[in-house]
LUMGUZA-94627 format. One record per atom (N, C-alpha, C, CB): atom name; x, y, z. Coordinates in steps of 0.2 Angstrom, whole numbers, plus 2048, in hexadecimal, padded with zeros to 3 digits. Atoms other than C-alpha are relative to their C-alpha. Glycine has a CB too. Layout:
BEGIN
  a   x   y   z
 CA   X   Y   Z
...
END
This chain:
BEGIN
  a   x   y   z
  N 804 7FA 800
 CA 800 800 800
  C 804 806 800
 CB 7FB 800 806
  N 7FE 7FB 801
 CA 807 80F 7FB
  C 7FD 808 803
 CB 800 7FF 7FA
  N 803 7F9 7FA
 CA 804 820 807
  C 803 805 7FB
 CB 805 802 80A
  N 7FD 7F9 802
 CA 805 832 800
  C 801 804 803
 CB 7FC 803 7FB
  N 7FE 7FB 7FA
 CA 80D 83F 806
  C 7FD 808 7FD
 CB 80B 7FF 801
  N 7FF 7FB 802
 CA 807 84D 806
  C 803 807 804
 CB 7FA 800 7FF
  N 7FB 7FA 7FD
 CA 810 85E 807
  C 7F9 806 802
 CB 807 803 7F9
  N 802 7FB 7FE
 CA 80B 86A 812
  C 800 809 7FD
 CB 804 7FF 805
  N 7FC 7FB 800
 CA 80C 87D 813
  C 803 802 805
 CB 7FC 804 7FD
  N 7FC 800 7FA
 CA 818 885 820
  C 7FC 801 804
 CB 804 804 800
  N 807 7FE 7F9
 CA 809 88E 82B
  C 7FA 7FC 7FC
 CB 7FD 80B 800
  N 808 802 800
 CA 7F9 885 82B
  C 7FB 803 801
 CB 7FF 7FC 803
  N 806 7FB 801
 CA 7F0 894 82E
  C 800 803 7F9
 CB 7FF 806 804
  N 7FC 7FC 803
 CA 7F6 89C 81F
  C 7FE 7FB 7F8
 CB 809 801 803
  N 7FF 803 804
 CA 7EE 895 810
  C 806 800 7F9
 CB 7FB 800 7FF
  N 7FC 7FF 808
 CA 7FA 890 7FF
  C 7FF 801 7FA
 CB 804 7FD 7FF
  N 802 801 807
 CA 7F5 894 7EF
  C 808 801 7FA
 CB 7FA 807 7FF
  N 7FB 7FF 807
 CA 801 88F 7DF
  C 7FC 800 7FB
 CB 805 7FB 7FE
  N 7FF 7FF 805
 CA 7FA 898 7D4
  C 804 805 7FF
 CB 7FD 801 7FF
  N 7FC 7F9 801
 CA 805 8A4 7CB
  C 7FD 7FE 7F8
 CB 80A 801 802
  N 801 7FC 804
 CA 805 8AE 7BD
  C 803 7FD 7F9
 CB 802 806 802
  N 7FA 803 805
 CA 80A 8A6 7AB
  C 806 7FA 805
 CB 806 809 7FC
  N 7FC 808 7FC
 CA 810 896 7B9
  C 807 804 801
 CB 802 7F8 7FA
  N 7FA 7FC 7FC
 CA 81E 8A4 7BE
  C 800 805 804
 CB 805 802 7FC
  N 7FE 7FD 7FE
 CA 81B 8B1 7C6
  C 7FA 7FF 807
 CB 801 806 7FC
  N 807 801 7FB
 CA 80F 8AF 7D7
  C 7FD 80A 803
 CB 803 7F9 808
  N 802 7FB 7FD
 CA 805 8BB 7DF
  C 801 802 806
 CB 7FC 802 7FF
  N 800 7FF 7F7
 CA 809 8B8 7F1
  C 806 805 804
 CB 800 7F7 805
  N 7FA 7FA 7FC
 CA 817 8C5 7F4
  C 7FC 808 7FD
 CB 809 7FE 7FC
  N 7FF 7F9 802
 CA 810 8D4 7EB
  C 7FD 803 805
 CB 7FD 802 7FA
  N 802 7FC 7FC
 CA 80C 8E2 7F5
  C 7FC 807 7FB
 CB 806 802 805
  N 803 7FA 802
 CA 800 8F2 7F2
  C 802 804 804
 CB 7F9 800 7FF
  N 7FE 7FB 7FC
 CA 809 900 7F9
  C 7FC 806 804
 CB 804 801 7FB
  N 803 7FA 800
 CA 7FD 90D 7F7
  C 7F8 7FD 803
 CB 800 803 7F9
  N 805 804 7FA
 CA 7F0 90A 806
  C 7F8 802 7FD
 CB 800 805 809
  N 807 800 803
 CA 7E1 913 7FA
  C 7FF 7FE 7FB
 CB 7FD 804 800
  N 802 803 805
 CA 7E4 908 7EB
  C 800 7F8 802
 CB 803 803 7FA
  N 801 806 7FF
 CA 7E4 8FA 7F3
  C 7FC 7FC 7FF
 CB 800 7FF 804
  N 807 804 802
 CA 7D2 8F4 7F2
  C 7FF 800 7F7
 CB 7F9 806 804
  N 803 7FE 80A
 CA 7D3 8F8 7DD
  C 805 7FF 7FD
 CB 7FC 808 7FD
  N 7FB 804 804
 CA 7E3 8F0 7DB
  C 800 7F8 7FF
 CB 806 801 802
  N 803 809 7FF
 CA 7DF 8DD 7D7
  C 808 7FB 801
 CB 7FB 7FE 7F7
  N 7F8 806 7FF
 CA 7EF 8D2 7DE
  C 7FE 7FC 804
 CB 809 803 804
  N 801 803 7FC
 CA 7E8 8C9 7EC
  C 7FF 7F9 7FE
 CB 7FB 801 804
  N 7FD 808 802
 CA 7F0 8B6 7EC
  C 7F9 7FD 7FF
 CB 805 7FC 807
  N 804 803 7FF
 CA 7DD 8B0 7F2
  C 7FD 803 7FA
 CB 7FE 800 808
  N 805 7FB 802
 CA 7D2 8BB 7E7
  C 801 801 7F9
 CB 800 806 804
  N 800 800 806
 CA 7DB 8BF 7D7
  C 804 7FD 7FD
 CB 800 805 7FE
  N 7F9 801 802
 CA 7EA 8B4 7D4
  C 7FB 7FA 7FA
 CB 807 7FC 807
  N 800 804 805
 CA 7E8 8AA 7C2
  C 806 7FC 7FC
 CB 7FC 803 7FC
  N 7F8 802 803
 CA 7F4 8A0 7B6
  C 7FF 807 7F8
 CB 800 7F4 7FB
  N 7FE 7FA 805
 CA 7EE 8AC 7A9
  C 7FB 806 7FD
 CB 801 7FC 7F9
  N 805 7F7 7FF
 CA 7E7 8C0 7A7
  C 7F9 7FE 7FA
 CB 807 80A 7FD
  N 806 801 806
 CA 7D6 8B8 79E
  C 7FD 7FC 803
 CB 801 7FD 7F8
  N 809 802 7FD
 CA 7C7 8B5 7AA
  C 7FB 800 7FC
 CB 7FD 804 806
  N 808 800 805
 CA 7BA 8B7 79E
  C 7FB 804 807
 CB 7FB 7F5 7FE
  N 807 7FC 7FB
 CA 7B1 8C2 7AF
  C 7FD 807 7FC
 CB 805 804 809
  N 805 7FD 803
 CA 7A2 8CC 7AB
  C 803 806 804
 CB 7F7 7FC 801
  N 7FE 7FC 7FA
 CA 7AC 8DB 7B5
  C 7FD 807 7FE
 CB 809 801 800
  N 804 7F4 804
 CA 7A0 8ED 7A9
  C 7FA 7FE 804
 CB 7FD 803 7F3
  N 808 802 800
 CA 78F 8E3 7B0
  C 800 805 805
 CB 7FD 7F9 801
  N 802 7FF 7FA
 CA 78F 8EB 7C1
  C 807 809 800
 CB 801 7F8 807
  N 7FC 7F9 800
 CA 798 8FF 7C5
  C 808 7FE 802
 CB 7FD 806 805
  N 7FA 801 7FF
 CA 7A6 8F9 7CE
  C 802 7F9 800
 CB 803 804 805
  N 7FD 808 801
 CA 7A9 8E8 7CA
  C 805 7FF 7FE
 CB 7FE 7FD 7FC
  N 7F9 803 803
 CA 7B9 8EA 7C0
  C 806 802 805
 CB 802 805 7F9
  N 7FA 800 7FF
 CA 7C3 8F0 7CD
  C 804 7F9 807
 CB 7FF 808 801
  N 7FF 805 7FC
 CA 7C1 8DE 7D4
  C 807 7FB 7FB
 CB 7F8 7FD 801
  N 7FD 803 806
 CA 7CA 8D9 7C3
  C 807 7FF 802
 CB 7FE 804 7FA
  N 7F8 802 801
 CA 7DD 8D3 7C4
  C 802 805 7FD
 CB 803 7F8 7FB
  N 7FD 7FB 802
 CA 7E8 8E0 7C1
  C 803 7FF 7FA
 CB 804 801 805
  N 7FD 802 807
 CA 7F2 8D7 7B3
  C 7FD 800 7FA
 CB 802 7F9 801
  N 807 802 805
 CA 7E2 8D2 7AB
  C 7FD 80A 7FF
 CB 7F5 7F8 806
  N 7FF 7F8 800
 CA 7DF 8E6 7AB
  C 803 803 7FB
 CB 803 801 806
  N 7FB 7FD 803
 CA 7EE 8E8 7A3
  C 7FF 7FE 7F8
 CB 808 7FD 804
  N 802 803 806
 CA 7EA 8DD 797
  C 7FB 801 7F9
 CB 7FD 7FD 803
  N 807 7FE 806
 CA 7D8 8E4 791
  C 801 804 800
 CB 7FA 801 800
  N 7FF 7FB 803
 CA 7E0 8F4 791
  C 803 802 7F8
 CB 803 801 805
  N 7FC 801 805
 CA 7EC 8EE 783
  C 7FB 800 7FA
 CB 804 7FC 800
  N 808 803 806
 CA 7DB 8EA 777
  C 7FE 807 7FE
 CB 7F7 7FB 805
  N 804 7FA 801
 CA 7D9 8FC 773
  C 803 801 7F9
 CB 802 807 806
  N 7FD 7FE 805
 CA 7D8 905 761
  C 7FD 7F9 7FB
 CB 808 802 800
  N 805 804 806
 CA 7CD 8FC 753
  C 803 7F8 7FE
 CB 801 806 7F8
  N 7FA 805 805
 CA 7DB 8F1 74B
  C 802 7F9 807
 CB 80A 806 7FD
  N 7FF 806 7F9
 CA 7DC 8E7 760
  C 7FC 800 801
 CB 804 801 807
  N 807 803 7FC
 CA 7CC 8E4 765
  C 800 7FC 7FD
 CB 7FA 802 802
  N 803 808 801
 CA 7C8 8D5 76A
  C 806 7FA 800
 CB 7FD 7FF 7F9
  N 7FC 805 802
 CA 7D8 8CE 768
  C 805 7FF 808
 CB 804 801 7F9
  N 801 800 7F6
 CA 7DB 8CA 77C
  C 806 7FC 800
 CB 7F8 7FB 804
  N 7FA 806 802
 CA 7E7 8B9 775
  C 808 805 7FE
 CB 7FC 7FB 7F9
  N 7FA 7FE 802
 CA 7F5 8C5 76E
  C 801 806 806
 CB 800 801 7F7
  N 7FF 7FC 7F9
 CA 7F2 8D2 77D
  C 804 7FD 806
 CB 7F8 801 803
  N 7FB 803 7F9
 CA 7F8 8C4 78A
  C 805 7FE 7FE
 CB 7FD 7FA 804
  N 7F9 802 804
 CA 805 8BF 77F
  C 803 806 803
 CB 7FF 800 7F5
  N 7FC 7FD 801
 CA 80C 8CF 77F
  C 803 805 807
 CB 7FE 803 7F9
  N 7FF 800 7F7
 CA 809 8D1 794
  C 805 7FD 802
 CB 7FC 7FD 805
  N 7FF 808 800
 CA 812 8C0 794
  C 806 802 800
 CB 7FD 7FA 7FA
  N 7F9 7FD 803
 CA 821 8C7 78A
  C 803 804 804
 CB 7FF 804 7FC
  N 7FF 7FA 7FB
 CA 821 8D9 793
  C 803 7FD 807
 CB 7F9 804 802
  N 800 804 7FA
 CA 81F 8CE 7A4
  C 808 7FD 800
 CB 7F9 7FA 801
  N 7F9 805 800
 CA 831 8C3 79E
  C 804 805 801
 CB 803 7FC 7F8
  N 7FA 7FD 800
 CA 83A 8D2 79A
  C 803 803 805
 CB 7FF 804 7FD
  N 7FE 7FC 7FB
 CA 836 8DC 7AA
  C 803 7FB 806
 CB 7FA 804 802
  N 7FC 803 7FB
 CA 83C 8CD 7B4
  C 807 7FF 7FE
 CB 7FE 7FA 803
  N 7FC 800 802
 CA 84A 8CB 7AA
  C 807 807 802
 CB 7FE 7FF 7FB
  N 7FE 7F9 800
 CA 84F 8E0 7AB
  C 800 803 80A
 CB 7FB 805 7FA
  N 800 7FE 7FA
 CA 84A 8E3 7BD
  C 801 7F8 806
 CB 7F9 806 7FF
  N 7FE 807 7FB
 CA 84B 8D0 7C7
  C 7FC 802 806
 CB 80A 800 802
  N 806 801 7FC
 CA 83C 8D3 7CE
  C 7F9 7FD 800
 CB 800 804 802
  N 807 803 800
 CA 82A 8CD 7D0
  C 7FD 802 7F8
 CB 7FB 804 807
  N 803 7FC 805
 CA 821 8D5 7BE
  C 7FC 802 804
 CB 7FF 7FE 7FA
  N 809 7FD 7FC
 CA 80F 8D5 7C9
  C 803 806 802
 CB 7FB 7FB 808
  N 800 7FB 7FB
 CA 818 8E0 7D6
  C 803 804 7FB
 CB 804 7FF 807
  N 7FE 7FD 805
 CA 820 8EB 7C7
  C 7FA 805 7FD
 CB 803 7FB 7FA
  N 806 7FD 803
 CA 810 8ED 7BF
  C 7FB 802 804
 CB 7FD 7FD 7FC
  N 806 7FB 7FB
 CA 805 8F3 7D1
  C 805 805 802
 CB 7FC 7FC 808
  N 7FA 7F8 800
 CA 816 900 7D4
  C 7FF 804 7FB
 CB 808 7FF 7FF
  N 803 7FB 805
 CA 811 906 7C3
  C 7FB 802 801
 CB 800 7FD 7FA
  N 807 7FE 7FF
 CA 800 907 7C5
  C 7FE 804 804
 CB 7FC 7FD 802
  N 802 7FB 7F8
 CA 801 910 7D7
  C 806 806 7FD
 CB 803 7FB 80A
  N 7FC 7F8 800
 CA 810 91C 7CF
  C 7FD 803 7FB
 CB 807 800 7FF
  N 807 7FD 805
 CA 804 920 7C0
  C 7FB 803 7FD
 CB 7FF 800 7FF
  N 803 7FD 800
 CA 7F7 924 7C6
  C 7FE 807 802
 CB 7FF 7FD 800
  N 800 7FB 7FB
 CA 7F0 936 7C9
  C 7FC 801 804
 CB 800 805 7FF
  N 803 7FD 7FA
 CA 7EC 93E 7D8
  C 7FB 806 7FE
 CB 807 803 805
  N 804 7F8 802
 CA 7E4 94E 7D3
  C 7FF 7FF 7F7
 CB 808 808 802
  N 802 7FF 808
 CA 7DB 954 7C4
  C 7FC 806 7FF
 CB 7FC 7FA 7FC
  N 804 7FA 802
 CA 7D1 961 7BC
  C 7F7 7FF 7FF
 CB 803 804 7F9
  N 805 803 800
 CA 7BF 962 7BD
  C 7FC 808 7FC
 CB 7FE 7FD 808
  N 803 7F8 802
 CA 7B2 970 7B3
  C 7F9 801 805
 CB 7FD 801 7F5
  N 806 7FE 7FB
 CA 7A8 97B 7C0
  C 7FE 806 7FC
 CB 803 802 808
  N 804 7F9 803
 CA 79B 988 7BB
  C 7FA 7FE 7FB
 CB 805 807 7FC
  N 805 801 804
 CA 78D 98B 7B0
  C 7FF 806 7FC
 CB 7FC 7FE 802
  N 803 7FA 805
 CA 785 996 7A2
  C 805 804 7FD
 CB 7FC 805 803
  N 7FA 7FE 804
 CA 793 996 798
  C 808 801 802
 CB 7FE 807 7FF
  N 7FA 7FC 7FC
 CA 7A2 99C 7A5
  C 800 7FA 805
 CB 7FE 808 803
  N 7FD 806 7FF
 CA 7AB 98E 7A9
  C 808 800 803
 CB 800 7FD 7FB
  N 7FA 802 800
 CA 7B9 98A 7B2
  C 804 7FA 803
 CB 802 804 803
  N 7FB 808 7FE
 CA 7C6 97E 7B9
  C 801 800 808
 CB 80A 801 7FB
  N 800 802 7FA
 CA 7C4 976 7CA
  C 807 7F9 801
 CB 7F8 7FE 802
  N 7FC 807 7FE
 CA 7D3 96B 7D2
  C 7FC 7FC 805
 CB 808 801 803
  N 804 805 7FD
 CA 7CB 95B 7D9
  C 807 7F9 801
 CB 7F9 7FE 7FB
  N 7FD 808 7FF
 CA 7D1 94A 7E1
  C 7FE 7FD 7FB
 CB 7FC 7FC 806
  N 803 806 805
 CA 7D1 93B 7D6
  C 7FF 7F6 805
 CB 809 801 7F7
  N 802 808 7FE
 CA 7C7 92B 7DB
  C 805 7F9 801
 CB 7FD 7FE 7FA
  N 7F9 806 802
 CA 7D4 91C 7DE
  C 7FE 7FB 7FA
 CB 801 7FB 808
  N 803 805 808
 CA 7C9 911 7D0
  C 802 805 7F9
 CB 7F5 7FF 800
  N 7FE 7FA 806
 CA 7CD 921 7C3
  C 807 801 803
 CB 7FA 809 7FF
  N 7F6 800 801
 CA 7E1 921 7C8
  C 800 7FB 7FF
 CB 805 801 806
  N 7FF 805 805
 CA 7E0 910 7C4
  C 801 7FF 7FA
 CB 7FB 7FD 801
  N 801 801 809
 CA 7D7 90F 7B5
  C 807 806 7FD
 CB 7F5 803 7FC
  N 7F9 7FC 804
 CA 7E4 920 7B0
  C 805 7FE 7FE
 CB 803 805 802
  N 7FA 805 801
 CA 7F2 917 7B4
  C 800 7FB 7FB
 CB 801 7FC 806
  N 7FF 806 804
 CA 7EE 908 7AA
  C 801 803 7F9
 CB 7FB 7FB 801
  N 7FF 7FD 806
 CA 7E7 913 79C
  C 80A 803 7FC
 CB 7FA 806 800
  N 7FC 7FD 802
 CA 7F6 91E 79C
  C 807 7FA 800
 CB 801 807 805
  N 7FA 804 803
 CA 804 911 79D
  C 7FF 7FB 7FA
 CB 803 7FE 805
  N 800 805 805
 CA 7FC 906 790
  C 800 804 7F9
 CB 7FA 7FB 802
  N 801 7FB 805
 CA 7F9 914 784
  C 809 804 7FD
 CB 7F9 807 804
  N 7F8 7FD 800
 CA 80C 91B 787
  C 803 7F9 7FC
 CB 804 801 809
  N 7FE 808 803
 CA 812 908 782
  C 7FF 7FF 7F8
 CB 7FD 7FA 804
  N 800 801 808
 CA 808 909 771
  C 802 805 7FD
 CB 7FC 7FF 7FE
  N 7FE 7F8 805
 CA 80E 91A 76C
  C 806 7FE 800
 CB 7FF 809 802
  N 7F7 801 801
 CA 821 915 770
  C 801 7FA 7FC
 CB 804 7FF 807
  N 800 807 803
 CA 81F 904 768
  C 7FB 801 7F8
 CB 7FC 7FA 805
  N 803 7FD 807
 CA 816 90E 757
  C 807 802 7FB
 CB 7F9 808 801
  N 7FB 7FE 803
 CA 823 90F 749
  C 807 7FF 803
 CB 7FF 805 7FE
  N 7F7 802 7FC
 CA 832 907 754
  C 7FF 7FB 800
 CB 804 802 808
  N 7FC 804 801
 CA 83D 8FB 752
  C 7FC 7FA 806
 CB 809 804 801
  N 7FF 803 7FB
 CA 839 8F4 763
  C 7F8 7FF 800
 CB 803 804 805
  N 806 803 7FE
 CA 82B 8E9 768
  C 7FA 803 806
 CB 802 7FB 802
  N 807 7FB 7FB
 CA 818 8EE 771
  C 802 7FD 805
 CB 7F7 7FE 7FF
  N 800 803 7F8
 CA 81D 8E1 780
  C 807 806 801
 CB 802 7F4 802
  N 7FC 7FF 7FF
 CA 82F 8E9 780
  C 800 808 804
 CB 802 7FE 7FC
  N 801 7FA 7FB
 CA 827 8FC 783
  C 7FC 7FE 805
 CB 7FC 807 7FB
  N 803 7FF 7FA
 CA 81A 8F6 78E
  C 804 7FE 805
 CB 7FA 7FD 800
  N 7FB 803 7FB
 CA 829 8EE 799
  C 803 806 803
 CB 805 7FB 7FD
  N 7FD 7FC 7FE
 CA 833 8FD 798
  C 7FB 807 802
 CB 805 800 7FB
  N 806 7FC 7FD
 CA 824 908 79C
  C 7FD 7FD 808
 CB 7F9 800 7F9
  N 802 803 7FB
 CA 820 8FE 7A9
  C 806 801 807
 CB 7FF 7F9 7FE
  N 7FA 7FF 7FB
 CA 831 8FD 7B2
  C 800 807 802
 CB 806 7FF 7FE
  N 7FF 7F9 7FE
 CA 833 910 7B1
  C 7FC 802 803
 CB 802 805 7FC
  N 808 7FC 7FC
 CA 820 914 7B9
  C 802 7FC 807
 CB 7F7 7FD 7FC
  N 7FD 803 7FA
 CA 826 908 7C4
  C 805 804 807
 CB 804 7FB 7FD
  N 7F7 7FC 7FE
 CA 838 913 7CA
  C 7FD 807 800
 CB 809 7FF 7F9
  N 801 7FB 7FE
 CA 82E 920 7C8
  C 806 806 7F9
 CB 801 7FE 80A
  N 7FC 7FC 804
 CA 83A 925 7B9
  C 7FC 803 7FC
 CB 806 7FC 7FC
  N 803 7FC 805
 CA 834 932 7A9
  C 805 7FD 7FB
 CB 7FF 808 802
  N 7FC 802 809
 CA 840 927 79C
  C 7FD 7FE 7FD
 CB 805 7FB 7FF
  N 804 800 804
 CA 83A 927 78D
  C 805 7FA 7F9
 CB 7FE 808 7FF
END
């Protein structure tokens, strides 16, 4: 009779989850730095960790439902923009996948935690708002929502990746990597 062994994890309060990301990257080390995008950055090991950024979740049906969505997967649908990419979701995670190799290759760190450093250094704080009426209009500064510094962040760094990757030499995963890193450091290299 043949016994199986099974393996533990170290704390038995402390469930283990293996999943990770593309089977390499996990999510149980990342951290959200920023105490008020926490709730609307999607990394939690229990909650949003997958092998790959393509749940098929219904995330437009309800108001804030997306910002239950995986951050990666985020990153993802962001890339689907402009007539000629929608829809094409399969060559989007391809080129996460990519991005995701390079930046562990260039920086020797996590990519998840790369791309919520980006997100949280990205996005804005402040913005303009139009106050008045009957014609005479001006410009109010206002707080910005943590779910709208999100989404900015993602828009603006995925929109920066395709304009640097339009007529160059260099690849769309390779700007979105090096756009990633520098949002990350918090650099303006271009």
């Amino acid at each position: 009779m043949a016994t199986a062994v099974v393996a533990q994890s170290q704390d038995p309060s402390q469930p283990h989850y293996d999943v990770k990301l593309f089977n390499r990257w996990t999510f149980e080390d990342v951290q959200v730095n920023d105490i008020s995008l926490s709730d609307y950055i999607g990394v939690q090991a229990a909650k949003h960790a997958t092998y790959v950024p393509h749940t098929a979740g219904r995330y437009s049906v309800k108001r804030f439902r997306k910002a239950q969505c995986p951050i990666v997967e985020r990153l993802t649908n962001s890339l689907m923009m402009h007539g000629r990419n929608n829809g094409k979701k399969l060559m989007a995670v391809r080129i996460v996948k990519h991005a995701m190799e390079i930046i562990h290759l260039l920086t020797d760190q996590n990519p998840i935690q790369v791309i919520v450093d980006a997100v949280i250094n990205s996005g804005p704080r402040e913005d303009a708002t139009r106050i008045g009426s009957a014609g005479v209009v001006r410009r109010q500064a206002v707080d910005i929502s943590p779910l709208r510094r999100v989404n900015q962040a993602i828009y603006l760094i995925t929109t920066g990746a395709r304009e640097s990757a339009f007529r160059n030499i260099k690849t769309i995963a390779e700007c979105l990597a090096d756009e990633l890193i520098n949002a990350a450091k918090g650099s303006s290299n271009r």
